[in-house]
C-alpha positions in Angstrom: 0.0 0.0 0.0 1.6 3.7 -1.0 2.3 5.8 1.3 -0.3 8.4 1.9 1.0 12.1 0.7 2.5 14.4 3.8 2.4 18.3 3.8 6.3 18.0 3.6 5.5 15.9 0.2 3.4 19.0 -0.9 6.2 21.5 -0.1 8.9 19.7 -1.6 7.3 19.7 -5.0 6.2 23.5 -4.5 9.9 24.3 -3.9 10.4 22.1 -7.0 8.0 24.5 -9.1 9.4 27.4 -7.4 13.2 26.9 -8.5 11.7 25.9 -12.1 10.5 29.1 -12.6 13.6 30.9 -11.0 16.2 28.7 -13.1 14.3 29.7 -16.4 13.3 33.0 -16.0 16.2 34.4 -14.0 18.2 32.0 -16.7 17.8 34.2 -19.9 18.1 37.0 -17.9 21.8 35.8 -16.7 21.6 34.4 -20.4 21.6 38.0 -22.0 24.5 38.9 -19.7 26.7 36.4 -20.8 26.0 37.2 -24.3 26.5 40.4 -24.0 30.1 39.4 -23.5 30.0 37.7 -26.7 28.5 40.6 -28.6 31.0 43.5 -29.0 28.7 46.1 -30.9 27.8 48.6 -27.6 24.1 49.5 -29.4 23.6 46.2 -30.0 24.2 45.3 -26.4 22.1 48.5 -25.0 19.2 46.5 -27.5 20.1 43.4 -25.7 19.8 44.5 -22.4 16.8 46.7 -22.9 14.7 43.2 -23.4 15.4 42.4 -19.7 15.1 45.6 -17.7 11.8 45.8 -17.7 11.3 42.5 -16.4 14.2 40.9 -14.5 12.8 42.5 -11.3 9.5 40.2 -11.8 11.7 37.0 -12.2 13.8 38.1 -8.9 10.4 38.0 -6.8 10.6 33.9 -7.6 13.9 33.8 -6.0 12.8 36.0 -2.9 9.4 33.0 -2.6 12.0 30.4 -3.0 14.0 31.8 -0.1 11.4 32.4 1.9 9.7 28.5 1.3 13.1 26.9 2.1 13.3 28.7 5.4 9.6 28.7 6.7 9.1 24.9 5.2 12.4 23.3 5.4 14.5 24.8 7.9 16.6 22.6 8.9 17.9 23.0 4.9 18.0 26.6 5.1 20.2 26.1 8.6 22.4 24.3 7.9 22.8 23.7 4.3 23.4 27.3 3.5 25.9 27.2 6.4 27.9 24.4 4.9 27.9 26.4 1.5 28.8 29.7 2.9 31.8 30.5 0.2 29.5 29.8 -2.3 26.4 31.3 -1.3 28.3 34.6 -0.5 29.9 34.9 -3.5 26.5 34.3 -5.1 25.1 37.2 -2.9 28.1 39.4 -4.3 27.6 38.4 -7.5 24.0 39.1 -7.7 24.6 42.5 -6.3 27.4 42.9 -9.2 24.7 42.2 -11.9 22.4 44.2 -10.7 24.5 47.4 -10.3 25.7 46.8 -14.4 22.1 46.6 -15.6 21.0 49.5 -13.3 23.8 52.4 -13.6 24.3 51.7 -17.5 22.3 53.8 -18.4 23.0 56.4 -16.2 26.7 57.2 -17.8 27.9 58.7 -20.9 30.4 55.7 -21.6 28.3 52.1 -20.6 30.7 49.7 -21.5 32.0 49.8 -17.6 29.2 48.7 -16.3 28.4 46.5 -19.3 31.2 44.0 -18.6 29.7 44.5 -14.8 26.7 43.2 -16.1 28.1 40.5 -18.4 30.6 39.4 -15.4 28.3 39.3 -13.1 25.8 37.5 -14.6 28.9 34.4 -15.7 29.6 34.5 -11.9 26.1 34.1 -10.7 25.3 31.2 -13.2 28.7 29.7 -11.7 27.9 30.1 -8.1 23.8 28.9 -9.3 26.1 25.9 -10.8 28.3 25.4 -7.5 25.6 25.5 -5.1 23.5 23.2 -6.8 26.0 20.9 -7.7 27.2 20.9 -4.4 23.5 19.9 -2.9 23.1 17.2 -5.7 26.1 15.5 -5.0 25.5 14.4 -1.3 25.9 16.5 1.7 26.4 14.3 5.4 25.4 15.6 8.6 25.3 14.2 12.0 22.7 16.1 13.4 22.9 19.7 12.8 26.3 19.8 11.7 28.3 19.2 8.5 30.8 16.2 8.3 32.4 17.5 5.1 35.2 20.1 4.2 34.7 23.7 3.6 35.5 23.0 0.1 33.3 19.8 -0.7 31.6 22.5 -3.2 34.8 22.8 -5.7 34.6 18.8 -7.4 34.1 17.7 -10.2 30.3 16.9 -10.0 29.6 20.9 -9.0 32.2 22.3 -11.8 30.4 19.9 -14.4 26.3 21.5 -13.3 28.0 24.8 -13.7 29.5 24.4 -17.0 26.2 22.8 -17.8 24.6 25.9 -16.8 27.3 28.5 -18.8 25.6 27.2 -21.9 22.0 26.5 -21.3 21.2 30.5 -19.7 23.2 31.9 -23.0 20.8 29.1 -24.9 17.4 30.4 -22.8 18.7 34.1 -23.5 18.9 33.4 -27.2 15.8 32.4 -27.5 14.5 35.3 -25.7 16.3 37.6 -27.9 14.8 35.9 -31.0 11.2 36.6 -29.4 12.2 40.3 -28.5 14.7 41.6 -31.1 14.5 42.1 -35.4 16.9 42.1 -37.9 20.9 41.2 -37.4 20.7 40.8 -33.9 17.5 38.3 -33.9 19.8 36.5 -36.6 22.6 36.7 -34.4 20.3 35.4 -32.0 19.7 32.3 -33.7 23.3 31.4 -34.3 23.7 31.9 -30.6 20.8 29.6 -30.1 22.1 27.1 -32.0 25.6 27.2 -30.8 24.6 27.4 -26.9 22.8 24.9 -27.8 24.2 22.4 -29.3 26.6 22.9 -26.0 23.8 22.8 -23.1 22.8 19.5 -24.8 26.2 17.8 -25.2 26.9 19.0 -21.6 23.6 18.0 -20.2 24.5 14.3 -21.9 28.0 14.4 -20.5 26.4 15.4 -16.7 24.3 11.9 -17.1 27.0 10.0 -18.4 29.5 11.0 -15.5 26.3 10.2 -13.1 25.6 6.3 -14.8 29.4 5.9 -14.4 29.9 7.1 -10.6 28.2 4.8 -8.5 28.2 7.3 -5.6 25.6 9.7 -7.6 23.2 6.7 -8.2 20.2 9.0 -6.4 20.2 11.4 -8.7 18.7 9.3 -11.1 16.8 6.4 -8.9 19.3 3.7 -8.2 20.9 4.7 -4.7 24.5 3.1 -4.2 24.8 1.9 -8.0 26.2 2.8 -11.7 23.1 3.2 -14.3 20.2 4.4 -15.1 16.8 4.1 -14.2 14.1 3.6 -16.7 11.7 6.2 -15.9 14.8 8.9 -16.1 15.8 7.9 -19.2 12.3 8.5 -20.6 11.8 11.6 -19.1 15.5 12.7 -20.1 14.5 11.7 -23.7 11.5 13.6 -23.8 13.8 16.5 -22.5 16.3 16.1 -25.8 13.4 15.8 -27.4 12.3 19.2 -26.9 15.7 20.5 -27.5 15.4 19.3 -31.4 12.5 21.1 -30.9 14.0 24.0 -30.3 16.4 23.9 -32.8 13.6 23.1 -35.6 12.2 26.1 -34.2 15.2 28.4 -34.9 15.5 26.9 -38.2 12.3 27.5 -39.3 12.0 31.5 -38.3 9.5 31.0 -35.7 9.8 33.6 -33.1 8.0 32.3 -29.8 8.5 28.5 -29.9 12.2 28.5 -29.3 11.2 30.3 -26.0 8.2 27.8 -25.2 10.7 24.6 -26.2 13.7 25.8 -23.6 11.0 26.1 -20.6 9.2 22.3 -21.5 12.8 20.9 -21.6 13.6 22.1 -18.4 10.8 21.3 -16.9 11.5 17.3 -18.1 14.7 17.6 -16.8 13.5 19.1 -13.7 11.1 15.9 -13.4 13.6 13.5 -14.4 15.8 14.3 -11.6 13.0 15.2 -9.1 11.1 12.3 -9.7 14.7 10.1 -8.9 15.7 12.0 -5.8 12.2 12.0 -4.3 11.4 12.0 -1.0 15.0 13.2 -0.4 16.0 16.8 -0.6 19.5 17.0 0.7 20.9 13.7 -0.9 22.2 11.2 0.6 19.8 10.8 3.7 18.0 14.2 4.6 14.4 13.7 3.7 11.8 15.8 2.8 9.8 14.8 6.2 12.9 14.9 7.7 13.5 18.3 7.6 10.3 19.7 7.1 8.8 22.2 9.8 5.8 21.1 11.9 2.9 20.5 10.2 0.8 22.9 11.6 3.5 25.2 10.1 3.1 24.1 7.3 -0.7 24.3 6.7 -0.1 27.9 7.4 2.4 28.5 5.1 0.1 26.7 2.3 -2.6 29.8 3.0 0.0 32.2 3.1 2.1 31.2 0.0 -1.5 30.2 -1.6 -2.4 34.0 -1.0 0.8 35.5 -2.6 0.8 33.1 -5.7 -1.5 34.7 -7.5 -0.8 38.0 -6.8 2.9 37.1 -7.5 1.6 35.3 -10.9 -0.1 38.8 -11.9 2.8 40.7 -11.0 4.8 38.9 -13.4 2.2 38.9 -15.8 1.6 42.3 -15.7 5.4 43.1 -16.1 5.5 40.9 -19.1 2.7 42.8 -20.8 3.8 46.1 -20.4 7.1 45.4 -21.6 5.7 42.9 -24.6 7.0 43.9 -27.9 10.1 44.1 -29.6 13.1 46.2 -28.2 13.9 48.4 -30.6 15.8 51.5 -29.2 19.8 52.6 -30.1 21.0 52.0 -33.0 22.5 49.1 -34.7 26.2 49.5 -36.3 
């Protein structure tokens, strides 16, 4: 007889939805960043950057909910985890405050290429601490009790390095599809070789990421088989379905379509989301910190449902409302 489905069940997969719509969202924005390092025309870049500041505040507030759900729902995560990772959660802290300084006092100066490489470096460094951090939590973490049996620098192996390289190429591959929805001309063509060259790179490294898993027995829980090489079944399929979607993507670009590339990045992160969530389920800290396990009380978290039920939908038409004001193509500077 299964199990009967717990509050902490609930929360773990609204976490899960939570840090789906932070990854994509806050990923093309980091996306434009980095390929704003790639593109060296300064209009070009001001038309680049003008698709996001109208909205990149919105996708922030999914990173505030996320924060705020891992400490009221899971605290013993948010204590002790985040403790453990304090190098890299700092540095992501710095780095978030570096990209958001680039995008803001750009246009406040005479000369913006300063804080253009601000914005382009700082976005590379938060996708690499995003990468690190993650990583880091995927790979295993022990505690006895509340405190951390491994080193302060458990974060920096190969495993983390790998999910953050990963990363590098599939925000630049979110971005350019963003930029094909929200540009015209040479740089929504530019756009599309971008696409397909991120790409072709997320995909190769997202294959790579699962071949290193099926071959290190220790990871076996990221992908249902705990202690042993492989795969399971039910990740492959959803993994396929996730590759799947990437040739959609790339049909998409090939074909001039202008919002499908978009729609195609989100659906194959959302399979590989599943794949992985679906593996690692019930546990939330691999290799032994369950989802019960760390939950807070339960009478917690039935408050926290009417709370967070509350704000989702005025968060939801926030975001909406952003998106429409700012729909359209950007269209301002001048393209050399």
């Amino acid at each position: 007889m299964e199990a009967p489905v717990t509050l902490a069940d609930v929360w773990y997969w609204i976490l899960a939805l939570l840090l789906w719509l932070y990854v994509f969202t806050d990923g093309f924005d980091l996306g434009v960043g980095i390929l704003c390092l790639v593109e060296q025309n300064e209009p070009r870049r001001g038309i680049m950057i003008e698709t996001v500041e109208g909205v990149w505040h919105a996708n922030q507030t999914w990173l505030v909910m996320l924060g705020g759900v891992l400490f009221g729902a899971f605290p013993l995560v948010y204590g002790t985890v985040l403790a453990a990772l304090y190098l890299p959660a700092g540095f992501l802290l710095f780095a978030l405050m570096a990209r958001g300084m680039g995008i803001e006092y750009r246009p406040e100066t005479d000369d913006p290429r300063f804080w253009t490489q601000v914005f382009g470096w700082g976005s590379v460094a938060v996708t690499v601490a995003h990468g690190l951090l993650l990583g880091a939590i995927l790979q295993g973490m022990s505690f006895d009790g509340l405190r951390y049996l491994g080193g302060p620098l458990d974060w920096l192996a190969p495993f983390p390095i790998l999910v953050a390289v990963t990363l590098l190429c599939l925000y630049p591959m979110f971005a350019a599809a963003w930029l094909v929805l929200k540009t015209e001309g040479a740089l929504q063509d530019a756009a599309r070789l971008w696409g397909i060259r991120f790409g072709s790179a997320a995909v190769a490294c997202l294959v790579l990421l699962v071949g290193y898993i099926a071959l290190d027995g220790s990871l076996g829980h990221l992908v249902g088989r705990p202690g042993q090489g492989g795969l399971s079944p039910l990740f492959v399929l959803l993994l396929v379905v996730a590759v799947l979607n990437a040739a959609l993507y790339f049909r998409a670009l090939g074909k001039g379509w202008e919002h499908r590339p978009l729609m195609y990045c989100a659906s194959m992160l959302a399979f590989v989301f599943l794949a992985f969530g679906l593996s690692v389920f019930p546990l939330i800290v691999p290799p032994a910190v369950t989802a019960a396990s760390a939950a807070a009380p339960d009478d917690m978290l039935r408050v926290m449902l009417y709370v967070v039920g509350g704000l989702m939908p005025v968060v939801l038409f926030y975001n909406a409302y952003q998106y429409r004001v700012f729909r359209g193509k950007a269209v301002s500077g001048e393209e050399a």
